[in-house]
C-alpha positions in Angstrom: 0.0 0.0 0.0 2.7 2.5 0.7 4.4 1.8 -2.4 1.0 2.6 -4.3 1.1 5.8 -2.1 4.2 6.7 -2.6 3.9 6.1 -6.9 1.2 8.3 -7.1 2.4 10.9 -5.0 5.1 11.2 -7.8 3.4 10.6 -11.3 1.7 13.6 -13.1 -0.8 14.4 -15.3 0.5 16.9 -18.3 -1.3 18.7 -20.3 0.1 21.0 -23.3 -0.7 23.1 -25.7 0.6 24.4 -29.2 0.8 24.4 -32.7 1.5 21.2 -35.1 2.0 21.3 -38.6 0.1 17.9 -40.1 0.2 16.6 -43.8 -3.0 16.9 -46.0 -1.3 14.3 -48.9 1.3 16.4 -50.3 0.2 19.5 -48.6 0.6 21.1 -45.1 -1.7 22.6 -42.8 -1.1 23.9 -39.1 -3.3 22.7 -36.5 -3.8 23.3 -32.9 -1.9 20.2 -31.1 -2.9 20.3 -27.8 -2.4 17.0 -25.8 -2.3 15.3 -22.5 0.0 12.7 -20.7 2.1 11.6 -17.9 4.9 12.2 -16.2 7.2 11.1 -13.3 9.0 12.9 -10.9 12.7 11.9 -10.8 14.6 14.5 -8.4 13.0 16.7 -5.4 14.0 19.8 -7.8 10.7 18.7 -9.9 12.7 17.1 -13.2 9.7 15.0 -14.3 10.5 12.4 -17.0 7.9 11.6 -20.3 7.7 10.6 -23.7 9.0 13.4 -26.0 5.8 12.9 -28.6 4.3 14.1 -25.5 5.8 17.2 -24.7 8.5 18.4 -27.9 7.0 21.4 -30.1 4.7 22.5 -27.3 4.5 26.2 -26.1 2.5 25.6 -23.1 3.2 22.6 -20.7 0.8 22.6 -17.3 1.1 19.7 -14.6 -1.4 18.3 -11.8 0.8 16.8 -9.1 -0.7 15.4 -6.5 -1.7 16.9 -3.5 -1.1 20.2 -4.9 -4.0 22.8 -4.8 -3.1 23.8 -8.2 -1.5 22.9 -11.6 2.3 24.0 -11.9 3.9 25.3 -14.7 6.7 23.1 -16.4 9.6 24.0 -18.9 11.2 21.5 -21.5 14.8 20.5 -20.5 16.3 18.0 -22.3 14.5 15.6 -25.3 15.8 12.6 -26.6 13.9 12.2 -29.5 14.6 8.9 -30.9 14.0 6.7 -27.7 10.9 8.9 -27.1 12.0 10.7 -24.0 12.0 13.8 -22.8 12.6 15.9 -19.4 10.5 18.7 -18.2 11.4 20.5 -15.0 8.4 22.0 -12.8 9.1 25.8 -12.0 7.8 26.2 -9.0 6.9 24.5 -5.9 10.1 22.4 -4.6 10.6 19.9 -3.2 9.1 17.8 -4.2 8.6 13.4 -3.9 10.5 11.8 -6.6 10.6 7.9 -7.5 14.0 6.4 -8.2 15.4 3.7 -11.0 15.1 0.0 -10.2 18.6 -2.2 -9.4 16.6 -5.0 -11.1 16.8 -6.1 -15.0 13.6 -6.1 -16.1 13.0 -9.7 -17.1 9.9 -12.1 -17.3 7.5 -12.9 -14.4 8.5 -9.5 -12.7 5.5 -8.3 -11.0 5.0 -4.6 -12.2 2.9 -1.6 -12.1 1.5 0.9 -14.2 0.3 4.7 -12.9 -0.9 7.3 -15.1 -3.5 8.9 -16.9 -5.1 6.7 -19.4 -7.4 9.0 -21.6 -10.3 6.5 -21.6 -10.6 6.9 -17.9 -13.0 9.8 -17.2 -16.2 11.2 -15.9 -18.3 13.4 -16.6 -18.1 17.2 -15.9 -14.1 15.6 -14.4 -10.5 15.5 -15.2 -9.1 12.4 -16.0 -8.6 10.0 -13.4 -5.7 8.7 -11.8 -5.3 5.0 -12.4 -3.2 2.5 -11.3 -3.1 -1.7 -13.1 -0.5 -4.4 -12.5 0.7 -7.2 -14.1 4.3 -9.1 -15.0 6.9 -8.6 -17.5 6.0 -11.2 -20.7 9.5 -10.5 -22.5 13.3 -10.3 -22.5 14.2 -6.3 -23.7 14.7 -6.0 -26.9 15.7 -3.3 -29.5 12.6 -2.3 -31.3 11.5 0.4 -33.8 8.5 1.4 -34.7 7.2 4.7 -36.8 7.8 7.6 -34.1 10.8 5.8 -32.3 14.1 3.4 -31.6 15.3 1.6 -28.7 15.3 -0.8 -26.2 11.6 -1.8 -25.2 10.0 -4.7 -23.3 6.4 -6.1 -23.0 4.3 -6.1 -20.3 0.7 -6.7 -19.1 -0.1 -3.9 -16.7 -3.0 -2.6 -18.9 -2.0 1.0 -20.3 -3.9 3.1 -22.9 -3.4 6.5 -24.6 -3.1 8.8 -22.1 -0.6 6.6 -20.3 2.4 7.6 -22.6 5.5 8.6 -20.4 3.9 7.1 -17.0 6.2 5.2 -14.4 6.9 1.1 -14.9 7.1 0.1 -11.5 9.0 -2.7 -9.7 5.9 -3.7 -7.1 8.2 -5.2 -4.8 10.0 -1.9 -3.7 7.9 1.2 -6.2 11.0 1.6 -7.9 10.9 2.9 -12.0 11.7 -0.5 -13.9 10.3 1.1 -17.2 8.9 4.1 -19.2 5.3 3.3 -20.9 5.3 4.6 -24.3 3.0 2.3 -26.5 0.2 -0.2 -26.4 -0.9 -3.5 -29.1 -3.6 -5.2 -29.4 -4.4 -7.9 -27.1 -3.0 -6.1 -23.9 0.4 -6.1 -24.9 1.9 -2.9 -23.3 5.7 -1.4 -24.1 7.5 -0.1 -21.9 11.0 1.6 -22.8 13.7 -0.5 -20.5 15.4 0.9 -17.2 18.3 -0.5 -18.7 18.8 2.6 -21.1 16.6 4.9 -20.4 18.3 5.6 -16.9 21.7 6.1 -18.4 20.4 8.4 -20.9 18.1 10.4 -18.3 20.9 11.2 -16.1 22.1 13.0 -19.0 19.0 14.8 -19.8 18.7 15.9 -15.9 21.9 18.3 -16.7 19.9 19.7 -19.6 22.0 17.6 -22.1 19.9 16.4 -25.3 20.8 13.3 -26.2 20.8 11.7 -30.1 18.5 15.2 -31.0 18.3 17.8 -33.2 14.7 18.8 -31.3 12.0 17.8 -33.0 8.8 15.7 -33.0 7.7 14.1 -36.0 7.4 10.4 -37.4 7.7 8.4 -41.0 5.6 9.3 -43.6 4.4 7.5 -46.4 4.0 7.2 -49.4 0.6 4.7 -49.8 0.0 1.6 -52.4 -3.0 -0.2 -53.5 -2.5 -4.6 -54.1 -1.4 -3.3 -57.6 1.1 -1.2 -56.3 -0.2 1.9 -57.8 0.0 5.0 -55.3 -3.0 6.3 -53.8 -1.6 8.8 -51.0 0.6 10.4 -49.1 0.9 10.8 -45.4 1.2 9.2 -41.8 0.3 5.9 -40.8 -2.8 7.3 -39.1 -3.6 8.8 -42.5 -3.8 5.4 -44.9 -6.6 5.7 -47.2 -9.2 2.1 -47.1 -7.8 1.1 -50.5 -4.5 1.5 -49.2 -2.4 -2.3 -48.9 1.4 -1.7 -48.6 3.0 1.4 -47.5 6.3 3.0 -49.1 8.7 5.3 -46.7 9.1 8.8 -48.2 11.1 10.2 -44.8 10.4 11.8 -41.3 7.5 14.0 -41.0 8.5 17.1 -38.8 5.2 17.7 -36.7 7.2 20.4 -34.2 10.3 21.6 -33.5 11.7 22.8 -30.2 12.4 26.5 -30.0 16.4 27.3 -30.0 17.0 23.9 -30.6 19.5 22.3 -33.2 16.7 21.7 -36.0 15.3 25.3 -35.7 18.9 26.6 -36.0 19.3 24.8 -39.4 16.2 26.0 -40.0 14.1 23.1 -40.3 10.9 24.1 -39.9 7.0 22.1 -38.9 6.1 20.6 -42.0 9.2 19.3 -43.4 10.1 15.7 -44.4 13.5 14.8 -43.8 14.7 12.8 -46.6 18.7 12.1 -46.0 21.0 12.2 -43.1 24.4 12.3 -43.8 24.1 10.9 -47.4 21.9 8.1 -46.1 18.3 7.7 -48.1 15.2 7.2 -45.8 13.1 7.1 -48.4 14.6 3.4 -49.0 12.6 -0.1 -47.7 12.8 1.0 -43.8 9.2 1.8 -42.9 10.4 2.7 -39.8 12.8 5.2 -37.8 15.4 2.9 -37.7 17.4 4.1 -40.5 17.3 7.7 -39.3 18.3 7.0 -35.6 21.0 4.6 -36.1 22.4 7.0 -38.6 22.0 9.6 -35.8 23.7 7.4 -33.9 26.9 7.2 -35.9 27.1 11.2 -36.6 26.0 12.5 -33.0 24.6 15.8 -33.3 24.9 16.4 -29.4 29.1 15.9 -30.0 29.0 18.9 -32.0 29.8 17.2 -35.3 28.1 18.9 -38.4 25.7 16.3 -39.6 24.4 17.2 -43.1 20.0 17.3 -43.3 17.9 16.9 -46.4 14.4 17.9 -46.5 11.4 18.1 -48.8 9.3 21.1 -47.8 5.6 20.7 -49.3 4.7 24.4 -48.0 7.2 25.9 -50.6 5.5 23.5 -53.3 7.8 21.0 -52.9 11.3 22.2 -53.0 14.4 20.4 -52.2 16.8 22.1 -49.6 19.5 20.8 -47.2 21.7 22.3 -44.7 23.9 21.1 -41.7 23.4 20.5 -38.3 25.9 22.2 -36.5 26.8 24.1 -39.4 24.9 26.2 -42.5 21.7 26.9 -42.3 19.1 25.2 -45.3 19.7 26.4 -48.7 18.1 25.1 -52.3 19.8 21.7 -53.1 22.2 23.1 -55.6 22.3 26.5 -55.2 22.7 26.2 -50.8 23.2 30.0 -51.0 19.8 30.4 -52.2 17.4 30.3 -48.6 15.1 27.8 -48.7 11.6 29.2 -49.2 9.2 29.1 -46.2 6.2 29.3 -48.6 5.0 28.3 -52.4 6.5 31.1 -54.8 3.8 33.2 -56.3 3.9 35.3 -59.0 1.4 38.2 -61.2 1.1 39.0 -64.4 -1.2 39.7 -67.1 -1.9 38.1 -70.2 -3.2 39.5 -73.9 -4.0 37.6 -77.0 -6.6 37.0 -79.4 -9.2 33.6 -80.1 -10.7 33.8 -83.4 -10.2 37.4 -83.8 -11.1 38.2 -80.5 -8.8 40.6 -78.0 -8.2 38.7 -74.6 -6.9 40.3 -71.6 -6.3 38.5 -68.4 -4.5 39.2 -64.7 -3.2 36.2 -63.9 -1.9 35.0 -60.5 0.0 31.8 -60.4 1.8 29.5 -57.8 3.8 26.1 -57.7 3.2 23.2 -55.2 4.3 19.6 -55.6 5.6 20.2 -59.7 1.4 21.6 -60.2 0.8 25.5 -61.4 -2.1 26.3 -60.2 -4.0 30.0 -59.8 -6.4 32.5 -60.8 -7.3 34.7 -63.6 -9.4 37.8 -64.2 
């Protein structure tokens, strides 16, 4: 019981809010991208730890903490973006109870709990509710990568759902942090991001040190195919269209990017779709991030080495660009002194002629996006 106690007293409910640019096929539109998760408290300074699809590109970051009379305020730290983490730091209030990492392994039959916020867990006229479900650990940890994320993950069956993401894996035996829940399958199969790794690379976050990230959140988009392999959209997994069978890998969809960070330096901006890193495709057979992490992983961005970025940007109809991390700033593939355009060029004109003897005069006003003039005429 005191353990429970003691869990809850540390795991938070955060809410954010923001701006997120989301793909409409080959298009771009901004969207408001307020969302909810939860959090743990790892120091008595208020670091809390979550999943960085939680909290990177968000403006606004507000945290219930229990047995506080009111939410506190929270500011990103650190992010980490391919194994999903990120650390926030409350800004007011200290001290405060924090949980520590477990001295176990994770491995099968341990008896584990989950605490957090699940989204389907509500009533009416209320917040979301607290929640707390147990269960043991079904697998060995294992690297795994999926479409947001890479690392070492393990399987579990305390029941989580969405709402859950960043929430506290605890060892029930002594309420210490054995994992970091991030995703859920069918058939209650819940992931949970291993102790193992995510405590080494935490303790590098708490200093305010980013870890394998040039600040961003974002995940693979696609390029989508029906059973005869003809293509019949574009966008993220969430996005397929019913006729859609296979999926092809066109790069990393940039949902957000984290003000001052190394991304928004280079000038990589919501909307993008990172294409290369360092000379390697992602637009290859790897449907997942895979490809772009362990490239990441080679050319560490955090080590201040210059790590060269190309990106298709559909809000400037398509244009190629790349730039370096850690070095210039996104020019036209090419021509890299030329900026990259933040927007479709546009241009006016008029237009005279005749049609079977007639005298035409026209104001035109034309723009390019994805290789297709399009406009108006008067």
């Amino acid at each position: 019981t005191q353990v429970k106690t003691d869990v809850r007293a540390s795991t938070v409910y955060i809410e954010t809010d923001g701006t997120m640019v989301v793909p409409n096929g080959l298009t771009a539109a901004e969207t408001s991208s307020g969302s909810s998760g939860t959090g743990f408290i790892m120091t008595s300074n208020g670091h809390v730890v979550t999943n960085s699809h939680v909290a990177v590109g968000q403006g606004l970051y507000t945290l219930t903490v229990e047995g506080r009379s009111r939410p506190v305020n929270a500011e990103l730290i650190a992010i980490a973006e391919c194994e999903d983490l990120a650390v926030l730091r409350l800004v007011s209030g200290a001290p405060y109870q924090a949980l520590s990492w477990s001295a176990e392994t994770p491995h099968i039959s341990l008896k584990v709990g989950a605490a957090g916020f699940p989204s389907d867990v509500k009533t009416s006229g209320s917040p979301v509710l607290y929640t707390f479900t147990e269960g043991i650990i079904n697998t060995d940890v294992a690297y795994h990568s999926n479409y947001w994320s890479s690392a070492d993950v393990f399987f579990h069956s305390a029941q989580i759902y969405g709402g859950n993401s960043g929430g506290p894996l605890i060892e029930l035996d002594t309420g210490t942090v054995v994992g970091v829940n991030y995703a859920r399958k069918d058939n209650n199969r819940n992931l949970a991001l291993s102790s193992t790794t995510s405590r080494e690379i935490v303790d590098k976050m708490l200093t305010g040190q980013d870890v394998l990230s040039i600040g961003f959140s974002g995940e693979m988009f696609y390029k989508f195919l029906d059973a005869k392999g003809s293509t019949v959209g574009y966008g993220l997994i969430n996005q397929a269209p019913s006729t859609a069978q296979n999926q092809a890998p066109v790069g990393v969809w940039v949902r957000g990017v984290a003000a001052g960070g190394k991304a928004k330096r280079t000038g990589v901006l919501p909307g993008d779709i990172i294409t290369a890193v360092q000379g390697v495709r992602l637009d290859k057979n790897d449907t997942t991030m895979h490809t772009y992490c362990s490239t990441m992983r080679s050319n560490n961005p955090n080590a201040n080495r210059t790590v060269d970025l190309e990106i298709i940007r559909p809000k400037a109809g398509g244009v190629t660009c790349n730039g370096e991390i850690n070095g210039r700033t996104m020019g036209v593939k090419g021509t890299p002194s030329t900026a990259c355009p933040e927007s479709a060029p546009s241009a006016s004109g008029s237009y005279q002629g005749s049609v079977g003897g007639v005298d035409l005069k026209h104001d035109l006003t034309l723009s390019v996006s994805n290789s297709v003039i399009t406009g108006t005429g008067y």
